[in-house]
KOLVOSE-221848 format. One record per residue: residue number from 1; x, y, z of N, C-alpha, C in turn. Coordinates in nm, 4 decimals, padded with zeros to 6 digits. Atoms other than C-alpha are relative to their C-alpha. Layout:
N
{rec NUM,{X,Y,Z},{X,Y,Z},{X,Y,Z}}
...
//
This chain:
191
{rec 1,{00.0173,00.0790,00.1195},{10.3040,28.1838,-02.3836},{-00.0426,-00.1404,00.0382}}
{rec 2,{00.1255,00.1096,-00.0428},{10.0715,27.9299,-02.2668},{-00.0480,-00.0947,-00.1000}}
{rec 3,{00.0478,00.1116,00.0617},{10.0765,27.5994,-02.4423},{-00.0859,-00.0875,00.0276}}
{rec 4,{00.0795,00.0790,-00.0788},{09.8223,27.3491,-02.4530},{00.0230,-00.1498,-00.0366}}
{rec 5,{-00.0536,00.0886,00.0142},{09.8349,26.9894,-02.4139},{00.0318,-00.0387,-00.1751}}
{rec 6,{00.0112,-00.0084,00.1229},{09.7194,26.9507,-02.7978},{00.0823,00.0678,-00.0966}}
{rec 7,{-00.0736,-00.0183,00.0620},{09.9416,27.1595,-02.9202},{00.1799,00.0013,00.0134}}
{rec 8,{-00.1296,00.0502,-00.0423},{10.2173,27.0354,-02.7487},{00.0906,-00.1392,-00.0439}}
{rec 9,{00.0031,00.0971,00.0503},{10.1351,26.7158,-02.8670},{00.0374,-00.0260,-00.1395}}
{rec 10,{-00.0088,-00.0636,00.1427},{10.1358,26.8499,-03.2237},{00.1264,00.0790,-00.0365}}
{rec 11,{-00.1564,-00.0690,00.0273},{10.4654,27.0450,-03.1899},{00.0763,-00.1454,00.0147}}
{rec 12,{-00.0817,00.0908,-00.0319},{10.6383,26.6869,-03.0816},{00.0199,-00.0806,-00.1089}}
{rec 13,{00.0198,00.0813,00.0788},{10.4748,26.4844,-03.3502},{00.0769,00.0625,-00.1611}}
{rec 14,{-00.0900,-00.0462,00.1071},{10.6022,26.7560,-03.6522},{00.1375,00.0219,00.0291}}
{rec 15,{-00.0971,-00.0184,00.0478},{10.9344,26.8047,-03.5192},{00.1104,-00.1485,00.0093}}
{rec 16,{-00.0932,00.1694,-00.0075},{11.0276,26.4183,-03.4486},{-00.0263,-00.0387,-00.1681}}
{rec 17,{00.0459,00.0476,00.2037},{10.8481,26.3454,-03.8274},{00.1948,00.1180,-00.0899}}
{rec 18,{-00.0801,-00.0312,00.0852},{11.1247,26.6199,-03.9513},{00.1670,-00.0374,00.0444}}
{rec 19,{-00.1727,00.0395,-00.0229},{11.4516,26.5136,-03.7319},{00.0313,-00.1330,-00.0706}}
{rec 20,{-00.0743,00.1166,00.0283},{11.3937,26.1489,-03.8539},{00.0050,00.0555,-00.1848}}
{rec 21,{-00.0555,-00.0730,00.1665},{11.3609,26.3398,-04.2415},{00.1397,00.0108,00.0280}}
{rec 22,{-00.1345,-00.0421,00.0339},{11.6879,26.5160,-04.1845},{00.0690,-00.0936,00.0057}}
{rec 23,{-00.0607,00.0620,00.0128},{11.8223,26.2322,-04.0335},{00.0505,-00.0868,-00.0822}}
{rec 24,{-00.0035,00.1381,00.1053},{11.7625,25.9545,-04.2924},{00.0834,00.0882,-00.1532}}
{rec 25,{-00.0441,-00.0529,00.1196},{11.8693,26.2210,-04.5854},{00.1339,-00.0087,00.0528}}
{rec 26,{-00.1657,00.0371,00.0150},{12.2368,26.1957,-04.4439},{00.0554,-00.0776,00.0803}}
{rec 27,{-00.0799,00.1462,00.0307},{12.2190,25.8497,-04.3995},{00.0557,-00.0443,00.1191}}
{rec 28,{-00.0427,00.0209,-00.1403},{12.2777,25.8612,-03.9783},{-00.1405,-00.1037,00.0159}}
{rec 29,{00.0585,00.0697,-00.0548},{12.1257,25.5875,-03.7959},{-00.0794,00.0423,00.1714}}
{rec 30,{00.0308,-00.0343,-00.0825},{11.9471,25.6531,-03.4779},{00.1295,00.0388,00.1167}}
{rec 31,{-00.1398,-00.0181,-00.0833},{12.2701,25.5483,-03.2742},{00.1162,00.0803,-00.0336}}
{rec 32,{-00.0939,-00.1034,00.0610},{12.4703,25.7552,-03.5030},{00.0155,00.1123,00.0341}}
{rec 33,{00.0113,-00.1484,-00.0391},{12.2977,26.0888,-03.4300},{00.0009,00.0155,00.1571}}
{rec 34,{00.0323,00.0259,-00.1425},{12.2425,25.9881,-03.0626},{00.2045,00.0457,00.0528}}
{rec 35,{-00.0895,00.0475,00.0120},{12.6275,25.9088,-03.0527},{00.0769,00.1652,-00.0123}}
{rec 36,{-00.0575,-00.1198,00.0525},{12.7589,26.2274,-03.2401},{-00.0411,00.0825,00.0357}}
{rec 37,{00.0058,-00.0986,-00.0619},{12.5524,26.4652,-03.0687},{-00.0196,00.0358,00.1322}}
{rec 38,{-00.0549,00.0038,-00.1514},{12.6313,26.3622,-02.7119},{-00.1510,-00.0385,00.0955}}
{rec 39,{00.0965,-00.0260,-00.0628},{12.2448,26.2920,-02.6426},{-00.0278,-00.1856,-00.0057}}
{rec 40,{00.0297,00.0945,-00.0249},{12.0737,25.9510,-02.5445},{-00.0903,-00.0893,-00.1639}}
{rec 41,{00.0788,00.1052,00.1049},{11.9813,25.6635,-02.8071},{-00.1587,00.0092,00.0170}}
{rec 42,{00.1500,-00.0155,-00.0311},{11.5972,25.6576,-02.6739},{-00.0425,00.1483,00.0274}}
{rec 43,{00.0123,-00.1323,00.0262},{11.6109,26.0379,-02.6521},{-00.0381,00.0375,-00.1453}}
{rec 44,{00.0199,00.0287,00.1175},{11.6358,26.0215,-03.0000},{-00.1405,-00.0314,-00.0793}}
{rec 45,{00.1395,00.0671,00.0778},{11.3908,25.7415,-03.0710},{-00.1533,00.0753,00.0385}}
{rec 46,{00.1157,-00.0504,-00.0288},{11.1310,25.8926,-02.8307},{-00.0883,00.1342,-00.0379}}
{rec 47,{00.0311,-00.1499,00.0845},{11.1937,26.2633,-03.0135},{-00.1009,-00.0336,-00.1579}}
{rec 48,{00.0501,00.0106,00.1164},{11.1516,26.0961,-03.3433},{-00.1427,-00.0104,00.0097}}
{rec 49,{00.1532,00.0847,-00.0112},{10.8231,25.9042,-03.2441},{-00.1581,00.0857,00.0376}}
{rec 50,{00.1109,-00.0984,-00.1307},{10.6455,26.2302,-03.0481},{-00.0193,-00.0605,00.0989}}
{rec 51,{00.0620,00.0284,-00.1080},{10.6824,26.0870,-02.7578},{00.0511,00.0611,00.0948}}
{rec 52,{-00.0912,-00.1225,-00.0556},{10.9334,26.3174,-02.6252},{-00.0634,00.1442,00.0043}}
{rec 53,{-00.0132,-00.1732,00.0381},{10.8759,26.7312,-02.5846},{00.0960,00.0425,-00.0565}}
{rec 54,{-00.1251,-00.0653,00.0562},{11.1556,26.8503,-02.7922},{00.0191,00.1067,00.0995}}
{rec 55,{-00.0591,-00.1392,-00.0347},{11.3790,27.1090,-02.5893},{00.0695,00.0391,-00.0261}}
{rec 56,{-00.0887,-00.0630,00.0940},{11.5707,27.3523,-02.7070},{00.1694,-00.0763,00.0022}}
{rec 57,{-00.1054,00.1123,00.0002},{11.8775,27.1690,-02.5601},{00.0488,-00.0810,-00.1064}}
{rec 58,{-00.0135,00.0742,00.0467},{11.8211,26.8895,-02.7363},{-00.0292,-00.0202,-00.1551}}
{rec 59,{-00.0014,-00.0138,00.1669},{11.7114,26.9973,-03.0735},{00.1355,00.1359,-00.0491}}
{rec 60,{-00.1039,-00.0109,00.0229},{12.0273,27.2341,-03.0655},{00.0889,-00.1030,-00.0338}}
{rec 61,{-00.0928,00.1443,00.0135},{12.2499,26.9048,-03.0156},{-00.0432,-00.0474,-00.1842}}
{rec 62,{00.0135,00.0729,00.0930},{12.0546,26.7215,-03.2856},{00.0048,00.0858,-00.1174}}
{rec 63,{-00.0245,-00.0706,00.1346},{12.0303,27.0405,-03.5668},{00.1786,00.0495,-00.0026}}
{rec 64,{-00.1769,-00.0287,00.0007},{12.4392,27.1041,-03.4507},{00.0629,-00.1149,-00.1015}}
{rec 65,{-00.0128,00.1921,00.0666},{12.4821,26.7376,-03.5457},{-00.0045,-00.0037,-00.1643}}
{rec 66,{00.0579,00.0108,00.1661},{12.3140,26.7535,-03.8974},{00.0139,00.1366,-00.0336}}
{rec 67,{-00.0757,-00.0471,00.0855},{12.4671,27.0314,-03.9779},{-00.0934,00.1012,-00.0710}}
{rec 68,{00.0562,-00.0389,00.0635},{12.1681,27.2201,-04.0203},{-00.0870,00.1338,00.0906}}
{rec 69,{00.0902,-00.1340,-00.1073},{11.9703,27.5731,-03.8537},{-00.1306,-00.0614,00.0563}}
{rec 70,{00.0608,00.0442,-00.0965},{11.7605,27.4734,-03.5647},{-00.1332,00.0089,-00.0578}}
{rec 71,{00.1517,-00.0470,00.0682},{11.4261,27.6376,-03.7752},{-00.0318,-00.1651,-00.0980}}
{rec 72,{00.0351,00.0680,00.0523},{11.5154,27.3462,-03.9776},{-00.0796,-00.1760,00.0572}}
{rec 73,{00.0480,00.1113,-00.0635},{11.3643,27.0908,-03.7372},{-00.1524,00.0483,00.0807}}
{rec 74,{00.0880,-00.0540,-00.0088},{11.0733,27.3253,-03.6734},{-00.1303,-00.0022,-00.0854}}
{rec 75,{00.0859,00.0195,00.0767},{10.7279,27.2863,-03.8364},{00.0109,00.1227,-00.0547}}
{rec 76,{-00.0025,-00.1103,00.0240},{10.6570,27.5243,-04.0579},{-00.1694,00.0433,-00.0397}}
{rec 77,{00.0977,-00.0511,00.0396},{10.3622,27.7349,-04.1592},{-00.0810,00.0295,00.1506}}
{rec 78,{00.0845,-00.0069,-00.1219},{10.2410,27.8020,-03.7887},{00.1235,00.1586,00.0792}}
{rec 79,{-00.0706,-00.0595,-00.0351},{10.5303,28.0971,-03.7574},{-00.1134,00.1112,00.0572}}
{rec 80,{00.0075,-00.1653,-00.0302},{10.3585,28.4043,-03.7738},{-00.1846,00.0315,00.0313}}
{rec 81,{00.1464,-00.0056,-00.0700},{09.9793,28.3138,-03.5725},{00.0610,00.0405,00.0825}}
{rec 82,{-00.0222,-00.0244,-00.1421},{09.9563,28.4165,-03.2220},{00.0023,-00.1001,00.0813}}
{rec 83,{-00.0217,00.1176,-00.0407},{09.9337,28.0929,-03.1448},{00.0734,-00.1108,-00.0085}}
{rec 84,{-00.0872,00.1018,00.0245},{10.2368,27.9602,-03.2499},{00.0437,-00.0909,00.1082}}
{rec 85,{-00.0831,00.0818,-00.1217},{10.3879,27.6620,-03.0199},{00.1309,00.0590,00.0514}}
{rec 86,{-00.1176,-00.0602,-00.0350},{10.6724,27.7970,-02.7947},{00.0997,-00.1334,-00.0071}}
{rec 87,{-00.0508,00.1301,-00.0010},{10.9857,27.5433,-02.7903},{00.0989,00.0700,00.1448}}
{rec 88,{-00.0745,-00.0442,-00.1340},{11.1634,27.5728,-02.3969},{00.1078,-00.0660,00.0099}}
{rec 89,{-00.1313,00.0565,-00.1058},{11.4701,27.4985,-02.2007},{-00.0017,00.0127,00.0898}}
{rec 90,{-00.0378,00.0469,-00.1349},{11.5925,27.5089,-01.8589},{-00.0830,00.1459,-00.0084}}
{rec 91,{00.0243,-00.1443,00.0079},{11.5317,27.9217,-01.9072},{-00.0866,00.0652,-00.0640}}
{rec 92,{00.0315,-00.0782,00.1192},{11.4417,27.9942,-02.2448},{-00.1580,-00.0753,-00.0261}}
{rec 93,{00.1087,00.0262,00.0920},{11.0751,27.9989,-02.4163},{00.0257,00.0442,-00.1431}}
{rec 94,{00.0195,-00.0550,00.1319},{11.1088,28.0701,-02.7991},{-00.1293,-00.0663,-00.1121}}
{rec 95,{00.1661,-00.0190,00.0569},{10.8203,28.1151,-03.0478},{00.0942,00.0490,-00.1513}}
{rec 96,{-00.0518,-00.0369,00.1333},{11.0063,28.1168,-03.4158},{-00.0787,00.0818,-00.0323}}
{rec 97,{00.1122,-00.0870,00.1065},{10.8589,28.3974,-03.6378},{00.0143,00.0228,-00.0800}}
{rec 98,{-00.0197,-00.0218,00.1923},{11.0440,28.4038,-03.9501},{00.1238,-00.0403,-00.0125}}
{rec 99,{-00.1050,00.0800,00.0080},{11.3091,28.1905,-04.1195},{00.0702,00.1194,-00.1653}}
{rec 100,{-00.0608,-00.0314,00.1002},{11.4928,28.3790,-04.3981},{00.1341,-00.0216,-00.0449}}
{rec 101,{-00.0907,00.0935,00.1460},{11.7026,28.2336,-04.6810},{00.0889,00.0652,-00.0902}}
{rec 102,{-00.0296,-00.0260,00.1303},{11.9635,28.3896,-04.8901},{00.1444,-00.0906,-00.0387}}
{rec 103,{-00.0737,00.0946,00.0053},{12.2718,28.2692,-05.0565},{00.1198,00.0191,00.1097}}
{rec 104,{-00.1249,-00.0401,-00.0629},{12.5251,28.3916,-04.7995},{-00.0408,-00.0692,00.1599}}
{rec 105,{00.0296,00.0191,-00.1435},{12.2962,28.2943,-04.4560},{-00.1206,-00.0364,-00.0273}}
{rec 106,{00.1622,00.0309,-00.0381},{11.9715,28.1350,-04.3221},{00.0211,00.1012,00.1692}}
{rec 107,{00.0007,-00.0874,-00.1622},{11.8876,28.3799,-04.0257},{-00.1740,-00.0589,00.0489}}
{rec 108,{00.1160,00.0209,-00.0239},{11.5982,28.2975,-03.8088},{-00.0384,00.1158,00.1091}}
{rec 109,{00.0368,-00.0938,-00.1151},{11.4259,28.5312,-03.5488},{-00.1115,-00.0336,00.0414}}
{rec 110,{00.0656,00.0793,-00.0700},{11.2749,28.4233,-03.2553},{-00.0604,00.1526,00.1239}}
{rec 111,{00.0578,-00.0439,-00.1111},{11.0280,28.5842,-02.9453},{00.0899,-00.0902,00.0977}}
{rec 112,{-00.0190,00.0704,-00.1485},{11.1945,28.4763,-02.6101},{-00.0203,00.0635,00.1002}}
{rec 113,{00.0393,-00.0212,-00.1733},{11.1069,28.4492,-02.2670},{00.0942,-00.0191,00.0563}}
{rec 114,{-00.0507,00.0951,-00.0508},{11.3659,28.3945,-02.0381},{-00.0349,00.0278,00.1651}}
{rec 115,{00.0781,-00.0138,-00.1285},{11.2295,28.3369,-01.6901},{00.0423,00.0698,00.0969}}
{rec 116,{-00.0739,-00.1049,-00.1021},{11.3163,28.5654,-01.4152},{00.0842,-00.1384,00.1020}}
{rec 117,{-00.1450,00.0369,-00.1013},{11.6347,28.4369,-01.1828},{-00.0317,-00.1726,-00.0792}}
{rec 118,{-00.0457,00.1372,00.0135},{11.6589,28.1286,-01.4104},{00.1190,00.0839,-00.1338}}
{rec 119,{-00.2213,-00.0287,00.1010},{12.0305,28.0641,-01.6225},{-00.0131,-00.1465,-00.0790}}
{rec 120,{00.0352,00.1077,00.0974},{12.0445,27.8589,-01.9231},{00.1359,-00.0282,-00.0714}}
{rec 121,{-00.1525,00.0446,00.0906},{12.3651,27.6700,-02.0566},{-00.0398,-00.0231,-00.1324}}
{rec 122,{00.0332,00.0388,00.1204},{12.3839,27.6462,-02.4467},{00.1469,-00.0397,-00.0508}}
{rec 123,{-00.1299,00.0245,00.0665},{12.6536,27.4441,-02.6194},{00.0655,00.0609,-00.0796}}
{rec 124,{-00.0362,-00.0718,00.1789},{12.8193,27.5842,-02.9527},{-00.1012,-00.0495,-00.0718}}
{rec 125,{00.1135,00.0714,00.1373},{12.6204,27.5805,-03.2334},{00.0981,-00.0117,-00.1071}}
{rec 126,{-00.0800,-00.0218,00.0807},{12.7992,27.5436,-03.5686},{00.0919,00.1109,-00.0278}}
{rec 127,{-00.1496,-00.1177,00.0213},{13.1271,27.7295,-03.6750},{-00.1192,00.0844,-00.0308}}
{rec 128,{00.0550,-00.1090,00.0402},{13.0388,28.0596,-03.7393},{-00.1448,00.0588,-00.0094}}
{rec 129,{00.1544,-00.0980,-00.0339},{12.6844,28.1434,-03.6170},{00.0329,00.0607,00.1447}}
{rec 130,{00.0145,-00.1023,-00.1440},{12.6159,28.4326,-03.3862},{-00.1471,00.0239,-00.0202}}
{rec 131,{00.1212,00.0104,-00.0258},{12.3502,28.5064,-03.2099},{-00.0193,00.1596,00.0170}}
{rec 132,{00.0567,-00.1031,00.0027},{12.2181,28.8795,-03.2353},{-00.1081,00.0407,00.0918}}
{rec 133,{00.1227,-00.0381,-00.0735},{11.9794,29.0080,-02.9215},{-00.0317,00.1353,00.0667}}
{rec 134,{00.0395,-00.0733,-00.0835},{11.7620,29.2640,-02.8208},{-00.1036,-00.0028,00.0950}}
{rec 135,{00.1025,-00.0229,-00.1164},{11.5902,29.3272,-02.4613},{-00.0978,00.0824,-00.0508}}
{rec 136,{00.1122,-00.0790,-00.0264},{11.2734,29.4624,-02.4494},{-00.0458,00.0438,00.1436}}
{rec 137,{00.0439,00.0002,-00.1339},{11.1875,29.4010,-02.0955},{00.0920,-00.0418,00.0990}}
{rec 138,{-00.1233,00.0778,-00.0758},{11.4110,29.2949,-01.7978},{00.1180,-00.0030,-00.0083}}
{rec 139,{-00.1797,00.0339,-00.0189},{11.8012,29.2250,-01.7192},{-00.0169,-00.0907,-00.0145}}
{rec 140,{-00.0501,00.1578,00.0273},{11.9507,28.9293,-01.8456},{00.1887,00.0544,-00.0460}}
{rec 141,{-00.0936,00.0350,00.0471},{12.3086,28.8514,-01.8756},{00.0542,-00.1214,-00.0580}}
{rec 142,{-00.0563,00.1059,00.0668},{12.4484,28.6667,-02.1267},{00.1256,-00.0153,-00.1139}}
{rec 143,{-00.0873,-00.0502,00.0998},{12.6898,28.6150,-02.3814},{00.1337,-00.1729,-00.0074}}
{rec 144,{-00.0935,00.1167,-00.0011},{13.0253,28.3625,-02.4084},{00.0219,-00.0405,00.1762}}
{rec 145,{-00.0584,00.0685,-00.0953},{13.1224,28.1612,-02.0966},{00.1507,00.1267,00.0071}}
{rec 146,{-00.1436,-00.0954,-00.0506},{13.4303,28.3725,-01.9022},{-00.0519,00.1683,-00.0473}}
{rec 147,{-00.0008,-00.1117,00.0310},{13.2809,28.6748,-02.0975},{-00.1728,00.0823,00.0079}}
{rec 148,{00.2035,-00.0057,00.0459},{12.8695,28.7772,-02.0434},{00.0452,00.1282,-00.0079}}
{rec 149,{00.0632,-00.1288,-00.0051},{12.7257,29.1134,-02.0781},{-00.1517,-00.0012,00.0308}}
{rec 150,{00.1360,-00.0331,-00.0788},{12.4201,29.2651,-01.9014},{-00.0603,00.1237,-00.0699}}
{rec 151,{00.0767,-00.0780,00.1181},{12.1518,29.4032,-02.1128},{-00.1648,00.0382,00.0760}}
{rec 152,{00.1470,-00.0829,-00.0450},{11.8164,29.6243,-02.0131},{-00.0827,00.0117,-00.0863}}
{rec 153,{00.0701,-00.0378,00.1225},{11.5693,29.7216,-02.2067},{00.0497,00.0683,-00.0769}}
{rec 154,{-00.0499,-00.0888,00.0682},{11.6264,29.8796,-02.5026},{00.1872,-00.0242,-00.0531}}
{rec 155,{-00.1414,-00.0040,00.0844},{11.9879,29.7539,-02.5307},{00.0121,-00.1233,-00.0572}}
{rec 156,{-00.0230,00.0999,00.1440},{12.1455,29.4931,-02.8180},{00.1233,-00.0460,00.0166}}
{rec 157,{-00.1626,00.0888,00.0409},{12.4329,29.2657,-02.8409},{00.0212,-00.0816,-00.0921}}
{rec 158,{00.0094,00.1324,00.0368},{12.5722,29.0392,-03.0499},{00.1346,-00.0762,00.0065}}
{rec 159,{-00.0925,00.0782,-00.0183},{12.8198,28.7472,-02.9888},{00.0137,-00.1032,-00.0833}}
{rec 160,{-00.0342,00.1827,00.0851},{12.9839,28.4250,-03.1688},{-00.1149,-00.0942,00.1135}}
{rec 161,{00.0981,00.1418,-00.0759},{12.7174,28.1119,-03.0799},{00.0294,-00.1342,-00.0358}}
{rec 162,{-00.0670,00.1036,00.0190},{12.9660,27.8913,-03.1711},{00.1262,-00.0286,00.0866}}
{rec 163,{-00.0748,00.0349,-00.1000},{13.1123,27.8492,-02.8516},{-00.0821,-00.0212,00.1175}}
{rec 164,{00.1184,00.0064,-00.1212},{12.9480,27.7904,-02.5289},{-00.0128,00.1324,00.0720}}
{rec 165,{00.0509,-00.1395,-00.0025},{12.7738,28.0359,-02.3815},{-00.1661,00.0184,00.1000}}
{rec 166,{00.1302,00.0072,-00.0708},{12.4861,28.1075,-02.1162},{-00.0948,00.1478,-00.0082}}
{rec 167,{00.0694,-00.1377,-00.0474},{12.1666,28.3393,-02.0398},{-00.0773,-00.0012,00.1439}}
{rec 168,{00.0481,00.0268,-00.1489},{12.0568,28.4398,-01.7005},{-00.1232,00.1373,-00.0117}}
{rec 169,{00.0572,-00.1267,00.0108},{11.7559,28.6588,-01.6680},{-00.0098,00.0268,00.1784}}
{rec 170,{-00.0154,-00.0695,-00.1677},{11.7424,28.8757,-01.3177},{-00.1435,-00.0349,00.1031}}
{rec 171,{00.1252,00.0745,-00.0633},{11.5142,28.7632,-01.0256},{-00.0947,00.1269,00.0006}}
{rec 172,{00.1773,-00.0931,-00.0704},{11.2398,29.0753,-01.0370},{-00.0651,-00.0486,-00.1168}}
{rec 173,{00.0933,00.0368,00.0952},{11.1041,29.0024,-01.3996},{00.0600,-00.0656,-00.1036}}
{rec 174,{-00.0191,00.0476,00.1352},{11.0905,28.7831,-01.6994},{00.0928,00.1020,-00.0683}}
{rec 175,{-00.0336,-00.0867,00.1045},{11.3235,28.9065,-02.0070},{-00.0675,-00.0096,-00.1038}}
{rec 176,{00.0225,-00.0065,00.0794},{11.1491,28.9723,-02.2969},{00.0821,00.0725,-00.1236}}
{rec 177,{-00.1028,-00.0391,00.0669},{11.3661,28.9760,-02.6073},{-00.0377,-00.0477,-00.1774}}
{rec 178,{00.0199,00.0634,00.1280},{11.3709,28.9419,-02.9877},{00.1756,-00.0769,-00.0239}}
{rec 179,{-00.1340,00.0368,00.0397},{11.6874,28.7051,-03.1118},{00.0054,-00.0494,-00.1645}}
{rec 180,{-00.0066,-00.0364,00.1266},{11.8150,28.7184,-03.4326},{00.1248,-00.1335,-00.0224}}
{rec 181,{-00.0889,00.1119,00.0168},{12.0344,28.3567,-03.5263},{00.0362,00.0167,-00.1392}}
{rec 182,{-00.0342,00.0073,00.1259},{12.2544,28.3826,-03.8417},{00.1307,-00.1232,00.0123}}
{rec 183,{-00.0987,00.1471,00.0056},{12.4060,28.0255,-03.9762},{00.0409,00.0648,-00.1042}}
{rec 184,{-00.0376,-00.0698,00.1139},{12.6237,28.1494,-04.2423},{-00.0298,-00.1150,-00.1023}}
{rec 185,{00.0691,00.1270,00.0892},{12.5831,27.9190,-04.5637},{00.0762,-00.1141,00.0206}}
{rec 186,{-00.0406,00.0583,-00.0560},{12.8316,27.7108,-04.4462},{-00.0385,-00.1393,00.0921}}
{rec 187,{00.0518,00.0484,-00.1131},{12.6676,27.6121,-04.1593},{-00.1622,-00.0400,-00.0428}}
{rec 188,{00.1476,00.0013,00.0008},{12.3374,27.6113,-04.2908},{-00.0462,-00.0712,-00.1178}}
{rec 189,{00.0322,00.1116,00.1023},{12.3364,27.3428,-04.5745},{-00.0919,-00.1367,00.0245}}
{rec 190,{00.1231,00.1199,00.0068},{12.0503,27.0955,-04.6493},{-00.1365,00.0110,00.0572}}
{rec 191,{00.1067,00.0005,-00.0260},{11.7713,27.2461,-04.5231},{-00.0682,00.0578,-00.0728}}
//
């Protein structure tokens, strides 16, 4: 999933334009959200501004923060090309492909990569979201901290993602996986 500078540039610029939206609608100050979601004041400013790459890391932190599903700091209308922008971490590539809305949950479902023999820490996300995944390709273990499970092709898990929690994919090949994120409504207010 081969980004290019341009649209890298263009993924930075829509999702800093929508963190400082969310932000300003509940009234946090730069140092506020910086502050409350454990990440750097100029991290922040430089996300807001596009001058940053958003990574998944760090737009976890900041959509944990505000209280709102990670899709919601995501551009929208570029889901379901082939050319959507991927958003990375230490491990992970994801490529949103569809955000759905009802009154009980916002679920999103994502394409991921996760790179062969790399391991990816993820904080909690809000109370009560789990994360739903199936392999397609490759071993990866993942799951809660103290507790993973090791998944092949073809097999499915799902765990609470409101606790910490890592993924490791195995050193012969990439994992290729679909993941399935449900914020219950709870968790998933204001976007």
């Amino acid at each position: 999933m081969a980004s290019t500078p341009s649209s890298r540039r263009a993924l930075a610029l829509a999702v800093g334009a929508r963190v400082r939206e969310l932000r300003e609608a509940r009234g946090l100050s730069l140092g506020d959200l910086a502050a409350q979601g454990g990440i750097g004041k100029g991290t922040v400013s430089e996300l807001e501004t596009g001058q940053r790459n958003p990574t998944l890391e760090t737009l976890f932190a900041i959509t944990t923060t505000l209280g709102v599903p990670l899709s919601a700091a995501l551009p929208t209308g570029e889901t379901h090309t082939a050319d959507a922008v991927a958003v990375s971490g230490e491990a992970i590539e994801a490529v949103l492909i569809d955000r759905f809305i009802d009154i009980a949950a916002t679920t999103e479902l994502y394409r991921v990569t996760v790179a062969a023999g790399r391991s990816q820490y993820s904080a909690p996300h809000a109370l009560g979201v789990t994360e739903h995944w199936i392999v397609y390709a490759g071993l990866l273990d993942l799951g809660p901290i103290g507790a993973p499970a090791r998944l092949g092709a073809g097999e499915s898990m799902t765990f609470a993602g409101d606790v910490p929690h890592r993924y490791q994919a195995h050193n012969d090949a990439d994992v290729a996986a679909a993941l399935l994120v449900r914020y219950p409504e709870t968790s998933a207010r204001g976007t």
